[in-house]
C-alpha positions in Angstrom: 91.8 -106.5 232.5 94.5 -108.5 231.1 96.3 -107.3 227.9 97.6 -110.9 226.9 93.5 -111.8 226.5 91.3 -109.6 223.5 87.9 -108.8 224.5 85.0 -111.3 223.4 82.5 -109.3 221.2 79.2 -109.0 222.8 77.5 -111.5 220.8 80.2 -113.2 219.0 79.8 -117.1 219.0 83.8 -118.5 219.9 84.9 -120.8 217.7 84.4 -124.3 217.5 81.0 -123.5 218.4 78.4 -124.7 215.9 76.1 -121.5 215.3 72.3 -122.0 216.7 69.4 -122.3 214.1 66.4 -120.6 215.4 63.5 -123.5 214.5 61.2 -122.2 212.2 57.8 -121.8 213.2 55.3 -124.4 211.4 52.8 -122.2 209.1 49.5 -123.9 210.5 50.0 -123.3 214.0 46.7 -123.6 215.3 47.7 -121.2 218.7 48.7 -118.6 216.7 46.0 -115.1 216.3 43.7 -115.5 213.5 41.7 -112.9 212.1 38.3 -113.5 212.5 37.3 -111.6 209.6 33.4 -110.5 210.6 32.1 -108.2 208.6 30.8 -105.0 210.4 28.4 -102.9 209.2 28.8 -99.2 209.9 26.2 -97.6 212.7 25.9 -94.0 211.6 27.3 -92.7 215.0 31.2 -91.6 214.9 32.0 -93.0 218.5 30.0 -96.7 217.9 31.7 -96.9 215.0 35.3 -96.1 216.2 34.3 -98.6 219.1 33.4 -101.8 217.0 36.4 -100.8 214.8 38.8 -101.0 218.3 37.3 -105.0 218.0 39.4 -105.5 215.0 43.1 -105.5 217.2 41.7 -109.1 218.8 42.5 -110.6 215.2 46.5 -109.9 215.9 46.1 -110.5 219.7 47.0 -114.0 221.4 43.1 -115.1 223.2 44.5 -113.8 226.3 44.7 -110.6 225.4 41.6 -110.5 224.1 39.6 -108.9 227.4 41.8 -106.1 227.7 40.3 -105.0 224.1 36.9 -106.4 225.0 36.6 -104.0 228.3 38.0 -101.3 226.4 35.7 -101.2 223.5 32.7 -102.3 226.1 33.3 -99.3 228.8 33.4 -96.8 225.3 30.2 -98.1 223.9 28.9 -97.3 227.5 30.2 -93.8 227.5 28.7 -93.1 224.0 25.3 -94.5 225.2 25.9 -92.3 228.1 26.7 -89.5 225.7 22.9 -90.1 223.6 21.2 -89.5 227.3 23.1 -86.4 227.9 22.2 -84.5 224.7 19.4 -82.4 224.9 17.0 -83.4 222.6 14.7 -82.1 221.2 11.8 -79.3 222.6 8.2 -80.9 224.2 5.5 -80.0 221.8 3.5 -77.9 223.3 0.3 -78.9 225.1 -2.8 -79.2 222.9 -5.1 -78.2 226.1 -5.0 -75.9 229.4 -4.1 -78.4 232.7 -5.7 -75.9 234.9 -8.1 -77.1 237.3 
């Protein structure tokens, strides 16, 4: 490195140089996420409830990133249907007549 030259700050626009303005972004632009504000009514069940919730990060997503969410919240509604089949439930009655033959 030369000691006649200073160092350039990282950054630094020389001068001369007109500065760039970023462009703003237009308000209405009709690409951009959108909630879809749809009103969801709670289920009763904990997990369902923390599934259909998970739905509500699509309305700050871009449409492509839309399934990731989708599969997500699909494979855990799936595991808590999976969940209501594993429970025991409750006893038989017991049988109103002898099955003896």
């Amino acid at each position: 490195m030369s000691d006649s030259l200073p160092e350039a700050e990282v950054g630094a626009v020389p001068e001369g140089v007109p500065e760039a303005v970023p462009e703003a972004e237009p308000a209405d632009d009709p690409a951009a996420p959108a909630p879809l504000n749809v009103d969801r009514a709670p289920s009763g069940n904990a997990d369902v409830d923390a599934q259909l919730g998970r739905l509500a990060d699509t309305d700050h997503l871009a449409t492509d990133g839309h399934v990731e969410v989708y599969e997500d919240v699909h494979r855990g509604l799936r595991d808590a249907l999976t969940a209501l089949d594993a429970r025991p439930g409750p006893p038989a009655p017991p049988s109103t007549y002898d099955r003896r033959s």
